[in-house]
LUMLUM-570084 format. One record per residue (C-alpha): residue in three letters; z, x, y. Coordinates in steps of 0.5 Angstrom, whole numbers. Each point is the difference from the previous one (the first is absolute). Example, Ala and Ser with C-alpha at 12.3 -4.5 7.8 and 13.67 -1.06 7.14 Angstrom:
<rs>
@aa:ALA z:16 x:25 y:-9 .
@aa:SER z:-2 x:2 y:7 .
</rs>
This chain:
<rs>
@aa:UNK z:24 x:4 y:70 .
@aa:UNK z:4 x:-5 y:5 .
@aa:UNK z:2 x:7 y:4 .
@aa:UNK z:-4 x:0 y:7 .
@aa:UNK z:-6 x:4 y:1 .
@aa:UNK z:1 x:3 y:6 .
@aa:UNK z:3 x:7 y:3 .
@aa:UNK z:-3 x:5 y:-5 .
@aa:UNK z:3 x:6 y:-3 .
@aa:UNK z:-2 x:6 y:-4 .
@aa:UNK z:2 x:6 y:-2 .
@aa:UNK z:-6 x:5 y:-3 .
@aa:UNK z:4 x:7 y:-2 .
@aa:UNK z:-3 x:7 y:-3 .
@aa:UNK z:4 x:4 y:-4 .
@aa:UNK z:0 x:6 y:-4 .
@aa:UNK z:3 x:1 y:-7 .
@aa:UNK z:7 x:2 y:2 .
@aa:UNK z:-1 x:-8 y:4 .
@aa:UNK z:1 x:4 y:7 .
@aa:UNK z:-6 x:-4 y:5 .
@aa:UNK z:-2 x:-3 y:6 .
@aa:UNK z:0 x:-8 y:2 .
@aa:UNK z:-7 x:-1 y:3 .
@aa:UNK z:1 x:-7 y:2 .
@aa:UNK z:1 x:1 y:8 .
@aa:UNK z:-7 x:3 y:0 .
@aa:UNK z:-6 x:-3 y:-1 .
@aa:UNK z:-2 x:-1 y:-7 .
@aa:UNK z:-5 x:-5 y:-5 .
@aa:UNK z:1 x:-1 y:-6 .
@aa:UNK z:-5 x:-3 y:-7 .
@aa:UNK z:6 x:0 y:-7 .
@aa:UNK z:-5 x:-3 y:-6 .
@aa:UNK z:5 x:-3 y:-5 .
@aa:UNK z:-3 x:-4 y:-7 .
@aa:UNK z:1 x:-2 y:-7 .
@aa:UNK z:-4 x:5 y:-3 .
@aa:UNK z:1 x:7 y:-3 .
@aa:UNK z:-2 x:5 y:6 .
@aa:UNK z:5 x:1 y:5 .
@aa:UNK z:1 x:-3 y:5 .
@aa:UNK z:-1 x:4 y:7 .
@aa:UNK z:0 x:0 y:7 .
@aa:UNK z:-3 x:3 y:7 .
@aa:UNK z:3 x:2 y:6 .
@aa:UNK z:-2 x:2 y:6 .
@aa:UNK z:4 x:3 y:5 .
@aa:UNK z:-2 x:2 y:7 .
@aa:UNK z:1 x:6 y:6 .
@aa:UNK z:6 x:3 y:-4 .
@aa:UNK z:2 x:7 y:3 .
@aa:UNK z:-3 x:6 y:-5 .
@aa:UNK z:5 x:2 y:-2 .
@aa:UNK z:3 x:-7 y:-3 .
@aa:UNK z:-8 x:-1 y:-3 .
@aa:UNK z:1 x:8 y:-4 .
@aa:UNK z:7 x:-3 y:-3 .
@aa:UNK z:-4 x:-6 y:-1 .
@aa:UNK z:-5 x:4 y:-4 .
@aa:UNK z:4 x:6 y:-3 .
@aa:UNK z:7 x:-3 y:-2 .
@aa:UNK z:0 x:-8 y:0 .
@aa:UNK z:-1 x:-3 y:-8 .
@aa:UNK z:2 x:-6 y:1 .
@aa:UNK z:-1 x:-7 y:4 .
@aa:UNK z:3 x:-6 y:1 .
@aa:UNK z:-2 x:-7 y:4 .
@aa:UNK z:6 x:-5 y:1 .
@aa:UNK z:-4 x:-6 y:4 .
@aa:UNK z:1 x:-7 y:3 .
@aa:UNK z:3 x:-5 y:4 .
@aa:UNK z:9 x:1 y:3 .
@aa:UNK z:0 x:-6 y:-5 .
@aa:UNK z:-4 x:2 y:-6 .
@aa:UNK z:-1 x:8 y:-1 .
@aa:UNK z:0 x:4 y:-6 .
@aa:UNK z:-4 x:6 y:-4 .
@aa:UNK z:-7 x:-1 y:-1 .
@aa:UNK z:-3 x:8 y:-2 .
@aa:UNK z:4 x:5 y:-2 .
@aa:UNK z:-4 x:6 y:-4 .
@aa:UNK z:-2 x:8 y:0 .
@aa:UNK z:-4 x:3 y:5 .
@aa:UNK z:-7 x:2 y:-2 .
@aa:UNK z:-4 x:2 y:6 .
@aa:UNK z:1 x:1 y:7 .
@aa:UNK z:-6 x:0 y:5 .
@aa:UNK z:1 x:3 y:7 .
@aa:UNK z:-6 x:-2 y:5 .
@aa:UNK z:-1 x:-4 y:7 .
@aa:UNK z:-4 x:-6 y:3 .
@aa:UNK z:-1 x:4 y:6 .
@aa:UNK z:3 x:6 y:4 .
@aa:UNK z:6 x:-3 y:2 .
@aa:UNK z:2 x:-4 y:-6 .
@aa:UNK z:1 x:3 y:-7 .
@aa:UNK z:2 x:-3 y:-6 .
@aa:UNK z:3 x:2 y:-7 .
@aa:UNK z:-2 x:-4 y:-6 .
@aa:UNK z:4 x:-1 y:-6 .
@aa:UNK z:-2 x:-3 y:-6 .
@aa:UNK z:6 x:-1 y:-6 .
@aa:UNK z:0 x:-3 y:-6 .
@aa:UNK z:6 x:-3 y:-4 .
@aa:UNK z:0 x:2 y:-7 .
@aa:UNK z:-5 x:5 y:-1 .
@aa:UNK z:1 x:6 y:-3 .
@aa:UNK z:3 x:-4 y:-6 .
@aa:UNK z:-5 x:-4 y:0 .
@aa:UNK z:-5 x:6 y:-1 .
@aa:UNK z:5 x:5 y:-4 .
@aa:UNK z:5 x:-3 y:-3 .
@aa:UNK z:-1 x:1 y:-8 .
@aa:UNK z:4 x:-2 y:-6 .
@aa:UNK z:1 x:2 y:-7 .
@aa:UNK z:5 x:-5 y:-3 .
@aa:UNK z:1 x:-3 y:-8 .
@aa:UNK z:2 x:-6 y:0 .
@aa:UNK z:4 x:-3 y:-6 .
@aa:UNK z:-2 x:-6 y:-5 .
@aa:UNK z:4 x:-6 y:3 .
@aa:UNK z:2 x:3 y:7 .
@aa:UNK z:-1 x:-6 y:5 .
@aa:UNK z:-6 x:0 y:6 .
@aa:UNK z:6 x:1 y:6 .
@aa:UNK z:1 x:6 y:-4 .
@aa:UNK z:-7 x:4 y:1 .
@aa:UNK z:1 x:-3 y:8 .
@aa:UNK z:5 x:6 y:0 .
@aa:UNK z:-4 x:5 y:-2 .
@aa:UNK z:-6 x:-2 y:4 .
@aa:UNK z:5 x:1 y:6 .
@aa:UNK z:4 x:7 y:-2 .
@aa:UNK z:-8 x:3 y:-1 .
@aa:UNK z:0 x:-3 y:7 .
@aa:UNK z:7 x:2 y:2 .
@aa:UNK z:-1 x:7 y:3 .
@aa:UNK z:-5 x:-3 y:6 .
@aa:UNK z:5 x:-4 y:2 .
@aa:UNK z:-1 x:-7 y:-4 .
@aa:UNK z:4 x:-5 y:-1 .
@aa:UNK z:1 x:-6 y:-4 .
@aa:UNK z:-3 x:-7 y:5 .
@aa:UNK z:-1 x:-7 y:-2 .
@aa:UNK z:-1 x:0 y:-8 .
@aa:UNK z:0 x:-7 y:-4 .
@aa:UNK z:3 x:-2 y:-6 .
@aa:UNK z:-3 x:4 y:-6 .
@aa:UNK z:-1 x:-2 y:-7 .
@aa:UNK z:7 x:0 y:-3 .
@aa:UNK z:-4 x:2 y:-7 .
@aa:UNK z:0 x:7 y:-3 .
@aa:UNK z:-7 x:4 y:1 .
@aa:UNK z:-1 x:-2 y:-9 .
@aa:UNK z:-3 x:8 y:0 .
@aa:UNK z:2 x:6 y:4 .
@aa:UNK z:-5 x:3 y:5 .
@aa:UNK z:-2 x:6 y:4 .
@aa:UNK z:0 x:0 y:7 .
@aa:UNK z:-5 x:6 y:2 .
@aa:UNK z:-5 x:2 y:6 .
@aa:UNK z:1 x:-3 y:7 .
@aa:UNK z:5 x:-5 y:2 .
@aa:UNK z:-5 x:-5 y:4 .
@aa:UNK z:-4 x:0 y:-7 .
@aa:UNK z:6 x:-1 y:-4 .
@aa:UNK z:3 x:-5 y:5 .
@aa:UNK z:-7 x:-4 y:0 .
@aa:UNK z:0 x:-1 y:-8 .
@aa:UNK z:7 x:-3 y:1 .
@aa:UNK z:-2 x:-5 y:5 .
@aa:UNK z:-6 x:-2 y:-4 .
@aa:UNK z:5 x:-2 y:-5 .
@aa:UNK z:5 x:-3 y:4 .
@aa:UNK z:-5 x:-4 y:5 .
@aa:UNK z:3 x:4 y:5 .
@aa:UNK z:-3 x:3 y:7 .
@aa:UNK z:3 x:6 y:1 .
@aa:UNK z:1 x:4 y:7 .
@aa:UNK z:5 x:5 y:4 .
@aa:UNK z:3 x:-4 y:6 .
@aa:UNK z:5 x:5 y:5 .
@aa:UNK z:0 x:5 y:-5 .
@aa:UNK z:2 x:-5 y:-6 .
@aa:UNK z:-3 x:-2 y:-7 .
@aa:UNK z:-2 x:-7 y:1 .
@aa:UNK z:-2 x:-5 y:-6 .
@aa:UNK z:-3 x:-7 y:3 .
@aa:UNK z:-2 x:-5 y:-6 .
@aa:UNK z:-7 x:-3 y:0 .
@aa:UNK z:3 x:-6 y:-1 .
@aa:UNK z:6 x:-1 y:5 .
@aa:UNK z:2 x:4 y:6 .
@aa:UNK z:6 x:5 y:3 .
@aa:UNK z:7 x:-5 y:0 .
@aa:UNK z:2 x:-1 y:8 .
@aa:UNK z:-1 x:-5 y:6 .
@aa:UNK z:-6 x:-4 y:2 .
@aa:UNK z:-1 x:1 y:7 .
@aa:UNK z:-4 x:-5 y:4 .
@aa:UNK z:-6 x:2 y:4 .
@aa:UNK z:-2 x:-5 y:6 .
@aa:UNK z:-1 x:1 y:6 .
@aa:UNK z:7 x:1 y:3 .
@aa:UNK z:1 x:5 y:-6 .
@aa:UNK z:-6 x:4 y:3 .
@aa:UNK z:-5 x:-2 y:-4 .
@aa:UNK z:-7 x:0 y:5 .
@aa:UNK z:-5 x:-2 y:-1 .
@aa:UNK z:-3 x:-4 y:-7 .
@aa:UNK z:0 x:3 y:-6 .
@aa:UNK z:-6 x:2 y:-3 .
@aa:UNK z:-3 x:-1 y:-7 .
@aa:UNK z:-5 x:6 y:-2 .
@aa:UNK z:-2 x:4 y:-6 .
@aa:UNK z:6 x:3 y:-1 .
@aa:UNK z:5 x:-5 y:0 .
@aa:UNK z:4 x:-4 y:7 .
@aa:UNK z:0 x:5 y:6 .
@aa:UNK z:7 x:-2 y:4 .
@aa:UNK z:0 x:4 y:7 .
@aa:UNK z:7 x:0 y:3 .
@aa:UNK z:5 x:3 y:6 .
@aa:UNK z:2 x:6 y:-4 .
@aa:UNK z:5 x:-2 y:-5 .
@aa:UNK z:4 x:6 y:-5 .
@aa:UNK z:4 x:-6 y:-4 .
@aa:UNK z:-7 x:-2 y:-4 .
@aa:UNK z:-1 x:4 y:-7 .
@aa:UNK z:-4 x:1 y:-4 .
@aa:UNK z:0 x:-4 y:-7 .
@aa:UNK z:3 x:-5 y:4 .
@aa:UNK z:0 x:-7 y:1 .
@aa:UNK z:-2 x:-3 y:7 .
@aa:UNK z:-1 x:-7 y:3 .
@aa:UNK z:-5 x:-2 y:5 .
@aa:UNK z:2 x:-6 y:4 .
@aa:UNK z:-3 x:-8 y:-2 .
@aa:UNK z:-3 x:0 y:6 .
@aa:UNK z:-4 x:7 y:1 .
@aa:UNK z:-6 x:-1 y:-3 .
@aa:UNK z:-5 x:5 y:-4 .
@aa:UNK z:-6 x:2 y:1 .
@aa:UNK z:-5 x:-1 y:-6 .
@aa:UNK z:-5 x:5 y:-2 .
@aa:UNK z:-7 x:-1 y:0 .
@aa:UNK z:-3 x:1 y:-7 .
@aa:UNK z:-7 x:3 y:-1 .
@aa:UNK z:-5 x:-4 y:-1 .
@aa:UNK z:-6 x:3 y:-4 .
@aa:UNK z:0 x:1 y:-8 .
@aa:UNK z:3 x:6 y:-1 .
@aa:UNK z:6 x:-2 y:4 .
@aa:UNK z:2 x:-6 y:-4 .
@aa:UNK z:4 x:4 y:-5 .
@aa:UNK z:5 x:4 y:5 .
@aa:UNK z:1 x:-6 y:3 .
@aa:UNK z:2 x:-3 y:-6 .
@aa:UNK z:5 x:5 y:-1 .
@aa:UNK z:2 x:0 y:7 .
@aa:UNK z:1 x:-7 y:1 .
@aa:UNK z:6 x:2 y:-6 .
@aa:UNK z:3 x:6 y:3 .
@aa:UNK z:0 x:-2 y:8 .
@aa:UNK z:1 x:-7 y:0 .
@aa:UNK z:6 x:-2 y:5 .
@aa:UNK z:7 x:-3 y:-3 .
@aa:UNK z:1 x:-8 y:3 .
@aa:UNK z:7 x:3 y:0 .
@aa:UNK z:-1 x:5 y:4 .
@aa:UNK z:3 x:5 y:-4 .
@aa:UNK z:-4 x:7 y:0 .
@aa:UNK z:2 x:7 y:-4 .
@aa:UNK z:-1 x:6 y:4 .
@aa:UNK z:-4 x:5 y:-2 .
@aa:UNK z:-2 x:5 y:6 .
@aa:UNK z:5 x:-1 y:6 .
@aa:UNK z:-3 x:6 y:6 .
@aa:UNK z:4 x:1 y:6 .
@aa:UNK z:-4 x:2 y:6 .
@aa:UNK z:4 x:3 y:8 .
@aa:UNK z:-1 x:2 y:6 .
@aa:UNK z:7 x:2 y:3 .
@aa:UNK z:-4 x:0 y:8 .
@aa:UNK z:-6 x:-6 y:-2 .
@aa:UNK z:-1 x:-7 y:-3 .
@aa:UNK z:-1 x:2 y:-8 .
@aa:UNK z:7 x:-1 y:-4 .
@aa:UNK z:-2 x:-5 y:-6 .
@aa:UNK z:0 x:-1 y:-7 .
@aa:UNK z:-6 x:-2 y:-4 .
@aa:UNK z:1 x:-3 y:-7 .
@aa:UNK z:-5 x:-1 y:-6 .
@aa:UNK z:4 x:-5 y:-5 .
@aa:UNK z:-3 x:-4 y:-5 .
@aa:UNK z:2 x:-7 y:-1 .
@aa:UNK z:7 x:-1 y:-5 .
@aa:UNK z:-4 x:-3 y:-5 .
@aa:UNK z:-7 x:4 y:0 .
@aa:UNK z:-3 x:3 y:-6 .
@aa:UNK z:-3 x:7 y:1 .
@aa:UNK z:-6 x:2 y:-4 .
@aa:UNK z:-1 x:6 y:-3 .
@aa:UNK z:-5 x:3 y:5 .
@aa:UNK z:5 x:-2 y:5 .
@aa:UNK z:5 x:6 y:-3 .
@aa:UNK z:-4 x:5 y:-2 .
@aa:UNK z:3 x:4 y:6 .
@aa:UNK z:8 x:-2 y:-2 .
@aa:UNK z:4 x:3 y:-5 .
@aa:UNK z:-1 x:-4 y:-5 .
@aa:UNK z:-7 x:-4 y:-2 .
@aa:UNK z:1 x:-6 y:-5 .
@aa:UNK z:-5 x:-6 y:-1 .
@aa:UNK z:3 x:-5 y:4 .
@aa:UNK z:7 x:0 y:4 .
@aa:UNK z:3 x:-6 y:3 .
@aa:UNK z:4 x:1 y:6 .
@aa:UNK z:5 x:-6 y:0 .
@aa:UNK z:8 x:-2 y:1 .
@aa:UNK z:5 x:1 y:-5 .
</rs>
């Protein structure tokens, strides 16, 4: 996070499935890549603007894959990599057409992988890890961030049958984990802890802008577009950049939910913040090329309301340093 701000790079490539494609970085592109902690894939919107027919047919009829490496000279990285789902071909007037891109990361195993697996009495819970990535292995899953499993053996056997998701949805509820696909990995993130990895610092000379803000979903951190921030990961918010509150809801009935929100969003005197969503938004020919966190404070407790959409839904969890 030290590296300077200054001179962009990026590279947005289009390919088949043999991994023969095109470098669209020279040309006029905007880009919107929404990444977070919760099961559904992660996904991205790219526009590409007055390409010649032919390359918009290749685009449309044999490209299946998309990468996006953005960033800074000092501090530039991957931040999507995905499937193809949906090409749009259009014009916002009659001399400048566009073709819109819309990827996804992890889909098709989302969506399809399926599994129908024994376990044995006394088999240890890293072991179902592996099966749930070899039904996900034909769609090109790895294996990403894991913590530190139980050592204990399973005291019954089980079976593993129907959909992946489903199956990986119950292991997380018992392991107290968020689950998701992160750049084509299977990706374990402990409700209580957080991926391992340095801390960088956001201040304003490592392009934090603006201040943050406290909402209802958590601390919104803008930044200068920034790869190296990911998800489950700590962040630190320099001691001299402020937070701004949220405003309660003063009737009655508001009373409850601010009770709960007052524990899910509180800020953290450290500055230390879990990152929950990290979105990139670029313009390769405007002003946009920033990055926006949702976090929550290392120590926060969640509600089970707060969870209803993650992977797993405990009454309580408490987001805190091991």
């Amino acid at each position: 996070m030290s590296a300077t701000q200054y001179l962009r790079k990026m590279k947005i490539a289009l390919a088949g499935a043999s991994g023969d494609g095109l470098d669209f970085s020279d040309f006029k592109c905007t880009f919107r890549v929404r990444r977070g902690d919760y099961q559904n894939p992660n996904s991205c919107d790219l526009t590409i603007y007055n390409l010649a027919d032919t390359t918009a047919n290749r685009i449309q009829n044999e490209f299946t894959q998309m990468e996006i490496q953005a960033g800074y000279e000092g501090n530039y990285g991957l931040i999507f990599r995905g499937t193809i789902k949906q090409v749009r071909k259009g014009r916002l007037q009659q001399k400048d057409s566009y073709v819109a891109v819309t990827a996804a990361d992890g889909d098709e195993a989302y969506n399809f992988s399926t599994m129908s697996v024994s376990i044995a009495a006394g088999t240890q819970p890293a072991d179902a890890v592996s099966a749930f990535l070899s039904s996900m292995a034909k769609f090109g899953i790895t294996q990403g961030y894991v913590p530190k499993l139980p050592q204990n053996g399973n005291v019954r056997g089980r079976v593993y049958f129907g959909m992946t998701k489903e199956e990986l949805r119950g292991f997380a509820t018992n392991y107290n984990c968020a689950w998701s696909i992160q750049d084509g990995a299977l990706t374990l993130i402990p409700l209580t802890s957080y991926a391992p990895g340095p801390i960088p610092l956001l201040s304003s000379t490592t392009g934090l802008i603006g201040v943050p803000e406290q909402t209802q979903n958590g601390i919104h951190i803008k930044l200068l577009l920034n790869p190296s921030i990911r998800i489950g990961q700590l962040v630190k918010l320099d001691n001299a950049a402020a937070v701004n509150r949220y405003r309660y809801g003063l009737d009655i009935q508001s009373q409850a939910a601010n009770q709960l929100l007052s524990t899910s969003i509180k800020t953290n005197a450290d500055g230390l913040y879990y990152v929950m969503v990290a979105n990139h938004s670029g313009d390769t020919r405007g002003n946009e090329w920033y990055t926006d966190l949702i976090c929550l404070a290392v120590d926060a407790t969640i509600p089970f309301s707060a969870l209803a959409q993650t992977a797993v839904a405990p009454e309580s969890a408490a987001i805190k340093m091991n």
